[in-house]
BAKOLKOL-348731 format. One record per residue (C-alpha): residue in three letters; y, x, z. Coordinates in steps of 0.25 Angstrom, whole numbers, plus 5000, padded with zeros to 4 digits. Each point is the difference from the previous one (the first is absolute). Layout:
BEGIN
ALAYXZ/...
//
This chain:
BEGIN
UNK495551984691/UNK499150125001/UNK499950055014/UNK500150154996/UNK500350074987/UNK499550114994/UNK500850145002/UNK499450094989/UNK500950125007/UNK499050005010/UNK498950024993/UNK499150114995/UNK500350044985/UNK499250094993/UNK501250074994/UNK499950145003/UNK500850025014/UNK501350094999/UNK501550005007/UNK501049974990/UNK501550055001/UNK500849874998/UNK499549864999/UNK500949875001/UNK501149934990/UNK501150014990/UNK501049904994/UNK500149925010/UNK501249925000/UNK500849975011/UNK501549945005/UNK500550105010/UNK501250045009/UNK500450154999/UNK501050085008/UNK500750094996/UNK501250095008/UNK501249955000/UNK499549864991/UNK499949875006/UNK498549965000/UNK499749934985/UNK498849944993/UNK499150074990/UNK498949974991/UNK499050105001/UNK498750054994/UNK499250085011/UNK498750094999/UNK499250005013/UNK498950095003/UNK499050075012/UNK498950114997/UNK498749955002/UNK499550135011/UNK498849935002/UNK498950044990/UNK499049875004/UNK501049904999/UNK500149914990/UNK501549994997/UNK501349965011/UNK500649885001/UNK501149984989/UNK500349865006/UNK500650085014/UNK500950084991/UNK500549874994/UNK500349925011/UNK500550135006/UNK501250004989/UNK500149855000/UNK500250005015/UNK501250114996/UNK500649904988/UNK500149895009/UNK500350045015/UNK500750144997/UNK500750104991/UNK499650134994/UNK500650095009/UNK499650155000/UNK499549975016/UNK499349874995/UNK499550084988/UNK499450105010/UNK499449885008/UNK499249934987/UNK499450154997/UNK499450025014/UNK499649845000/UNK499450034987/UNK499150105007/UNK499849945013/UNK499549864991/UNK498950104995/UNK499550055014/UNK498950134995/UNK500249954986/UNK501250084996/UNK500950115005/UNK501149994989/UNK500949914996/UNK501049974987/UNK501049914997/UNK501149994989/UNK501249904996/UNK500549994987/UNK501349914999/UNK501449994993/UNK501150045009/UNK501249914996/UNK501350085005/UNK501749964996/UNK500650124993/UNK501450014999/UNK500650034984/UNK500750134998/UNK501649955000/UNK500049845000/UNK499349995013/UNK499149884995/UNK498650015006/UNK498749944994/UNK498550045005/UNK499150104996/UNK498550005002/UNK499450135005/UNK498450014998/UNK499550045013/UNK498650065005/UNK499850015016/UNK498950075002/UNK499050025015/UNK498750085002/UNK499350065013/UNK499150084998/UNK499450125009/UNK500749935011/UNK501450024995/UNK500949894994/UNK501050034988/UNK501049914994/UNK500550024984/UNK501149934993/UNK500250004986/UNK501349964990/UNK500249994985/UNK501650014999/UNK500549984984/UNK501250084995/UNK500450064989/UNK500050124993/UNK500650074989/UNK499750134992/UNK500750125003/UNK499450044985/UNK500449884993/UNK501550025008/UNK500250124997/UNK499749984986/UNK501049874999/UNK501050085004/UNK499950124988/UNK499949864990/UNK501449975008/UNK500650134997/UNK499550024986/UNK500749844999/UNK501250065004/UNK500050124991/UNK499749914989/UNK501149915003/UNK501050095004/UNK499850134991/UNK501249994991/UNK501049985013/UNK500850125006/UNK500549925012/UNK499149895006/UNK500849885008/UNK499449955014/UNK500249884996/UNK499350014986/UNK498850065009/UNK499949915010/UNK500049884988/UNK498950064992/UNK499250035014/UNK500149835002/UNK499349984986/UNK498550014995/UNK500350114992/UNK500650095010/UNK498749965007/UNK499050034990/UNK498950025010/UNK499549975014/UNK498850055007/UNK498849915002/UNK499649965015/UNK499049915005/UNK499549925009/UNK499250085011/UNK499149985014/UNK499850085010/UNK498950005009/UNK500350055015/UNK498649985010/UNK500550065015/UNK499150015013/UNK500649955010/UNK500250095014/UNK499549945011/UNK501650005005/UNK500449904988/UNK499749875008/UNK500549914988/UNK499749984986/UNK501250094992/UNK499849924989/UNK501549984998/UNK500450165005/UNK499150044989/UNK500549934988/UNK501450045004/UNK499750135001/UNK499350024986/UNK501049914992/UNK501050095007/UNK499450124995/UNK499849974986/UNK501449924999/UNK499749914988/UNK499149905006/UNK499849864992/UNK501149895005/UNK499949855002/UNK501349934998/UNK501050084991/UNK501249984994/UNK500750094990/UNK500850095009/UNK498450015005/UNK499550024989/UNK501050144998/UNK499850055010/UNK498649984999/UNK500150094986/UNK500850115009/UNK499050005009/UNK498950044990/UNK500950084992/UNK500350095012/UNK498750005006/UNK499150064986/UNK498550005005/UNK498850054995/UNK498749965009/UNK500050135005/UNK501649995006/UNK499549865003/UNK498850045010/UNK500750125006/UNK501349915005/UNK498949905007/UNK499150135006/UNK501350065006/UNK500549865004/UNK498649965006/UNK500050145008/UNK501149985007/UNK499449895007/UNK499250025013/UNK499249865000/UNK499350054990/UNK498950105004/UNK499549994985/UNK500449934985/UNK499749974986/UNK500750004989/UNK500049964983/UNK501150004993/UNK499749904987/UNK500950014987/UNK499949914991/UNK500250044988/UNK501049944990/UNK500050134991/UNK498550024999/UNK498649915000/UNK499550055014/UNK500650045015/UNK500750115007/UNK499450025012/UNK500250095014/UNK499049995011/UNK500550095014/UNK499449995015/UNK500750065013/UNK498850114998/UNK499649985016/UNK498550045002/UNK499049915000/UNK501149904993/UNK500349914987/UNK499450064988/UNK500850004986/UNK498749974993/
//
């Protein structure tokens, strides 16, 4: 075996020297433990992106390795924590002592949470997509979290033109009858043709990103998917049955949304949160009427904050 090995980090290049803003890895997969408030602890399957500035013009490049043992060491003898994710970006820069001053980490896993069914009660899981996000930079440490919820919406357009095919139905049907029974209405409503037309929905995502005040001391991800399903009202379910499945159609049919209403109700939910100090929001539609997308995209508007674009 070689008594030394050659380390190319440490020698001259003759590449033109300059500091560079970010340098390390992405899709690096890993097994995690997350906690969340108010979850028991729970395995992930994450895919990480890890990265230092490189401050130091001369240098040749950092030491990805360090960043990698650093987030191996957190797979296997911790859980991601917002205080342990705090710690891996100061050991991140402390591991690059006068290499870098800034430091970036982000988690991308599936969140698997039981949802209860509208009326039956059954339960199955639902997978959440998760980003967790950790920068310092300018000596300051910030934390993000983002969620994508699916629900449902339907057109107020398409409902209110259902309804006026429904009414014409029943002119149509009715016309040459002076006195109209309740019980005559009430069959004719139960059939296809007192139906004639419904209003088309679709399945749709909204994307919430929050910054996290330094008074949140857990990971919300379970307080911010109950807080946009609840806003919306219509989000996708797990188990159903067909009492389920009703009230599921009441729910959209009393909760008529174009993006627009959609991204509204989640800014005014989102505001009335203190642990927030900043969010992000896009409302995707997708459309069952047309070829391409609706889509709203909203901030708080604090200064200095999330951009829409």
């Amino acid at each position: 075996m070689p008594t030394s090995m050659p380390d190319i980090a440490n020698q001259s290049s003759a590449q033109t020297e300059g500091i560079l803003d970010w340098v390390g890895m992405s899709e690096i997969e890993i097994p995690l433990m997350i906690t969340a408030k108010g979850e028991p602890e729970r395995p992930v399957s994450a895919k990480v992106e890890a990265f230092v500035n490189l401050m130091q013009a001369t240098a040749k490049g950092i030491h990805m390795s360090r960043l990698y043992l650093l987030l191996d060491q957190l797979s296997t003898q911790g859980s991601l924590t917002k205080s342990s994710l705090l710690e891996l970006l100061d050991n991140f820069i402390s591991s690059h002592e006068e290499l870098s001053d800034k430091a970036f980490v982000k988690f991308n896993f599936d969140y698997h949470m039981r949802r209860k069914s509208l009326i039956s009660g059954k339960q199955g899981w639902k997978a959440y997509p998760i980003e967790i996000k950790g920068y310092f930079v300018e000596g300051e440490a910030t934390i993000e979290m983002k969620v994508d919820v699916p629900y449902s919406s339907t057109c107020p357009c398409s409902a209110a033109l259902a309804r006026q095919l429904i009414q014409k139905s029943f002119n149509t049907k009715f016309a040459e009858q002076e006195f109209v029974s309740q019980q005559e209405v009430h069959k004719w409503l139960g059939t296809t043709e007192g139906i004639v037309a419904t209003p088309h929905s679709q399945r749709s995502i909204a994307e919430i990103r929050v910054k996290l005040t330094t008074e949140v001391e857990e990971f919300p991800i379970g307080d911010l998917v109950d807080l946009i399903e609840q806003a919306l009202q219509t989000p996708v379910q797990a188990a159903v049955k067909r009492e389920d499945e009703q009230e599921f159609a009441r729910l959209n049919g009393q909760n008529l949304m174009f993006c627009e209403d959609a991204g509204r109700r989640l800014k005014h939910a989102l505001n009335l949160i203190p642990g927030y100090s900043d969010f992000w929001i896009r409302v995707n539609h997708y459309e069952s009427l047309h070829a391409h997308d609706a889509v709203s995209v909203s901030t708080k508007g604090v200064e200095n904050g999330y951009k829409a674009y």
